[in-house]
Backbone as a ProteinNet text record, in pm:
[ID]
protein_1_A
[PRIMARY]
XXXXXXXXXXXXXXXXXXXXXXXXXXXXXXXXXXXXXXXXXXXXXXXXXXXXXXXXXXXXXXXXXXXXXXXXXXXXXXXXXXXXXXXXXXXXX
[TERTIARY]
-632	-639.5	-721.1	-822.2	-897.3	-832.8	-792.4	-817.9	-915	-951.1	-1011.5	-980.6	-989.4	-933	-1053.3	-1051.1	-1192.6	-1108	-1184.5	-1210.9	-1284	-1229	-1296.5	-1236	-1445.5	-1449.1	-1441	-1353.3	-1423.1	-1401.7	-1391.6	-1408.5	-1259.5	-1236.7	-1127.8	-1019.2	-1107.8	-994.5	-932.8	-998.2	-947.7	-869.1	-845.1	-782.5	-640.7	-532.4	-454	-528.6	-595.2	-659.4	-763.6	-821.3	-868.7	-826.2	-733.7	-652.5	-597	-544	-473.6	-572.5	-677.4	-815.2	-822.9	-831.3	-844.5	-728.6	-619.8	-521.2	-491.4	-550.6	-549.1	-625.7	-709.6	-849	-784.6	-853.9	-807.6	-805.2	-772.8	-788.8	-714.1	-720.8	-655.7	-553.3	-443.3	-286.4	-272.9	-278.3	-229.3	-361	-326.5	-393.1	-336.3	-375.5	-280.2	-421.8	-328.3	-402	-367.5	-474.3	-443.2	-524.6	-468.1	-568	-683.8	-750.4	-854.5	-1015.3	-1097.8	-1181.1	-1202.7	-1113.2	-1109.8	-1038.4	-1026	-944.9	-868.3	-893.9	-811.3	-820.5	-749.9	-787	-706.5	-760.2	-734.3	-737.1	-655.3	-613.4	-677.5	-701.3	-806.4	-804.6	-705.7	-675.5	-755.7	-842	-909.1	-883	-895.4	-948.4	-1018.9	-1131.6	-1263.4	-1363.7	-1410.7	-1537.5	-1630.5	-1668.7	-1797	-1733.8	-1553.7	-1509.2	-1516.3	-1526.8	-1553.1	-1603.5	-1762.7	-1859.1	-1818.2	-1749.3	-1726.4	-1560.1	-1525.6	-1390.9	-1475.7	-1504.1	-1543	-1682	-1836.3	-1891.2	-1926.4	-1861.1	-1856.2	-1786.4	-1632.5	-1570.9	-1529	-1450.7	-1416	-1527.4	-1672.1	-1781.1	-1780.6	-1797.6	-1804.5	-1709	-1571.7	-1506.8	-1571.4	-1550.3	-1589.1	-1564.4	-1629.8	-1519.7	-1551.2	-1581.1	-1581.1	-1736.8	-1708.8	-1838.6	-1903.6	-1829.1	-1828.1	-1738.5	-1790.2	-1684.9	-1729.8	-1645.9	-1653.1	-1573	-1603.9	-1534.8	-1489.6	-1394.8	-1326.7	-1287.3	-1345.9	-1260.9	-1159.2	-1047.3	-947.3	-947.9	-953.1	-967.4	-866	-762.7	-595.3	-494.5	-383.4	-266.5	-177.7	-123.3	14.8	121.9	238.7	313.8	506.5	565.9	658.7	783	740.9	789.2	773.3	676.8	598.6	678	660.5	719.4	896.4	939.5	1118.2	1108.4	1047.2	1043.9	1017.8	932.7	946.9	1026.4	1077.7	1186.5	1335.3	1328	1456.9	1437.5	1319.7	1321.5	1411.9	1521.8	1558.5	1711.9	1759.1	1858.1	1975.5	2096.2	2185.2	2201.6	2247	2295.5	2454.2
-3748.1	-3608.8	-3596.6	-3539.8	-3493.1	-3368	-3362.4	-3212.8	-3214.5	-3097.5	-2978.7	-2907.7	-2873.7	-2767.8	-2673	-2539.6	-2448.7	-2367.3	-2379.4	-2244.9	-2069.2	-1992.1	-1906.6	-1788.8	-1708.1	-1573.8	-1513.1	-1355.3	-1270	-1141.1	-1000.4	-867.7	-848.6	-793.7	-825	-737	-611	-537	-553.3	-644	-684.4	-834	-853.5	-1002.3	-1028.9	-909.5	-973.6	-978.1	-880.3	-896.2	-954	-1046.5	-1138	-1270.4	-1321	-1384.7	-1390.5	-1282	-1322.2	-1344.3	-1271.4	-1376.6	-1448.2	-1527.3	-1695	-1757.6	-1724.9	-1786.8	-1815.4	-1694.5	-1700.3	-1777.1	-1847.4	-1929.4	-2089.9	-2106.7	-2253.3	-2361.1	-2472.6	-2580.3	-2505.9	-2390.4	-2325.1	-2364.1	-2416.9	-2474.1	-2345.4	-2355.1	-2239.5	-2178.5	-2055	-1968.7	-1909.2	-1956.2	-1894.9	-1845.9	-1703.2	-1595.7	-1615.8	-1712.8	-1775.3	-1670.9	-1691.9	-1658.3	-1728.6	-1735.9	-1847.7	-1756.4	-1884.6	-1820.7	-1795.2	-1809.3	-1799.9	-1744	-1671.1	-1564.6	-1618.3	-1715.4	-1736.4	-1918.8	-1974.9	-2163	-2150	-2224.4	-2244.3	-2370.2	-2449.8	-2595.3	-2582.6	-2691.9	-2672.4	-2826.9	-2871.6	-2962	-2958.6	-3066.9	-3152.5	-3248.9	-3294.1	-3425	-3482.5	-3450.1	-3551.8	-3400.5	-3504.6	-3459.7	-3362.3	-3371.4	-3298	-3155.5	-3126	-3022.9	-2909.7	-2993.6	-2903	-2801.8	-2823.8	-2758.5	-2638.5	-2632.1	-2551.9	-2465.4	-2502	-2470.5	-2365.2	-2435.8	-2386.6	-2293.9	-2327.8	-2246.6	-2159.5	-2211	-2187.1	-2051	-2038.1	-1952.1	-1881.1	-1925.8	-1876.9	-1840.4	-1911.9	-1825.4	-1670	-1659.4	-1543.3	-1446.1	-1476.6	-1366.1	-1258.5	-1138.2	-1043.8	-985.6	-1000.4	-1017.8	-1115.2	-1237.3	-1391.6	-1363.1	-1424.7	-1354.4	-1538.1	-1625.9	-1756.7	-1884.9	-1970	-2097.4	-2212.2	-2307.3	-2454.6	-2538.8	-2601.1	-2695.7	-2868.8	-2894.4	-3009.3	-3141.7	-3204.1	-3315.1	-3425.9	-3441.2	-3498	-3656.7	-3747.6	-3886.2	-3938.3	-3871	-3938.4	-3843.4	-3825.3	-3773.4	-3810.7	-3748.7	-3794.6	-3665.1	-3720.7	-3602.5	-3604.6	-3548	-3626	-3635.5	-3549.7	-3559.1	-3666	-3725.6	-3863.5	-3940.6	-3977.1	-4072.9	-4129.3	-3964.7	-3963.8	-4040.7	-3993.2	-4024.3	-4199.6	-4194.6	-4367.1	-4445.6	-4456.2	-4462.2	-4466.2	-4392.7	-4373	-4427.8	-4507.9	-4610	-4711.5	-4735	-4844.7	-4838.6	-4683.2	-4664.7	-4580.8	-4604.2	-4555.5	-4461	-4338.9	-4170.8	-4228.6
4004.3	3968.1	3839.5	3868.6	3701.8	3678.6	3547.1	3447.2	3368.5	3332.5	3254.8	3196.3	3068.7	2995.8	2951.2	3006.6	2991.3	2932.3	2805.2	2710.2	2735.6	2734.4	2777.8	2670.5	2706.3	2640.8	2714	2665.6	2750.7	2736.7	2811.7	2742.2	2678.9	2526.7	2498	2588	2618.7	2665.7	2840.7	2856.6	2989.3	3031.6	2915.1	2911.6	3033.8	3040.3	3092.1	3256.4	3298.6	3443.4	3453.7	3376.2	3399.3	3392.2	3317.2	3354.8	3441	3520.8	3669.5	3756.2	3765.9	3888.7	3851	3743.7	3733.2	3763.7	3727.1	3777.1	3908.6	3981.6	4160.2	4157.2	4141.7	4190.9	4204.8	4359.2	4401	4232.1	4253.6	4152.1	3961.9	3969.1	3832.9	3852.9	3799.5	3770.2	3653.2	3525.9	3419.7	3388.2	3295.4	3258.4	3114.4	2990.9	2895.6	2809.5	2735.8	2672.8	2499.9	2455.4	2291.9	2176.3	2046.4	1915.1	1959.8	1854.4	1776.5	1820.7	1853.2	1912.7	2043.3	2099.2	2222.4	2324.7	2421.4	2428.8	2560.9	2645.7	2730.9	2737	2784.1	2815	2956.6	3029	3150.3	3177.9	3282.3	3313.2	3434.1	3459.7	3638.3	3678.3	3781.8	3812.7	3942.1	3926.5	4116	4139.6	4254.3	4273.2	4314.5	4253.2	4288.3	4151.8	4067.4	3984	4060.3	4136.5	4162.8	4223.3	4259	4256.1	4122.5	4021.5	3940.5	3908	3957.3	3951.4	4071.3	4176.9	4192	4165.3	4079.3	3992.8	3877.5	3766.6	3629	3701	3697.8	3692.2	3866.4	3984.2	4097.9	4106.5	4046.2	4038.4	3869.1	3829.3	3703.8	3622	3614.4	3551.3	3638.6	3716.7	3805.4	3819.9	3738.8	3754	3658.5	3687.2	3632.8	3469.4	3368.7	3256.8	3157.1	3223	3173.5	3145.7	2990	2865.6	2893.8	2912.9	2854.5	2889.4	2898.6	2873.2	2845.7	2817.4	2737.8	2792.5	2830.8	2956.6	2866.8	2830.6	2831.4	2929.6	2938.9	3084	2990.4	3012.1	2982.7	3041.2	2956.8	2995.7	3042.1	2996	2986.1	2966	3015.2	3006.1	2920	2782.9	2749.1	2779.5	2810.7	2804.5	2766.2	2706.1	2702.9	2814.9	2881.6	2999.1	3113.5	3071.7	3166.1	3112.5	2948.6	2909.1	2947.2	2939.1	2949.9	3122.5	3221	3323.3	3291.2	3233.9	3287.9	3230.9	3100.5	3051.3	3137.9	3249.6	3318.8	3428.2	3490.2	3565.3	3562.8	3712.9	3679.5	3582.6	3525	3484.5	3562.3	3607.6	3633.1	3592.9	3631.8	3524.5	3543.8
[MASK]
+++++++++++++++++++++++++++++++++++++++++++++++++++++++++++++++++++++++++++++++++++++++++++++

């Protein structure tokens, strides 16, 4: 499974409905609406790289709204939820 974490601009006053078309869009997992410079980040889980291209600029460039984005690819997962899980391999409750 690859992730992605895309940064995105976009019209301010339409943020929460644009967020929900991205969120509908195949390969989008979350959609959260942050400060900073950036007005939405989106998680976009595939599997296989060259899905991407039609994830980030295939769809989510194209929603209506979307000023922008900056695309992240994630090398590695930590989470602490992974960790507790493996940790409990192998243990009785």
């Amino acid at each position: 499974m690859i992730t992605s974490i895309v940064l995105i601009k976009t019209s301010v006053d339409q943020i929460p409905e644009i967020a929900e078309k991205i969120a509908a869009l195949d390969g989008v997992s979350e959609v959260y609406s942050v400060t900073g410079a950036h007005d939405l980040i989106a998680m976009v889980r595939v599997s296989a790289h060259d899905d991407l291209a039609d994830v980030i600029p295939g769809r989510i460039s194209k929603v209506p709204g979307v000023a922008s984005t900056e695309t992240h690819i994630a090398f590695r997962t930590y989470s602490q939820h992974d960790l507790e899980a493996a940790f409990a391999i192998g243990l009785d409750a």
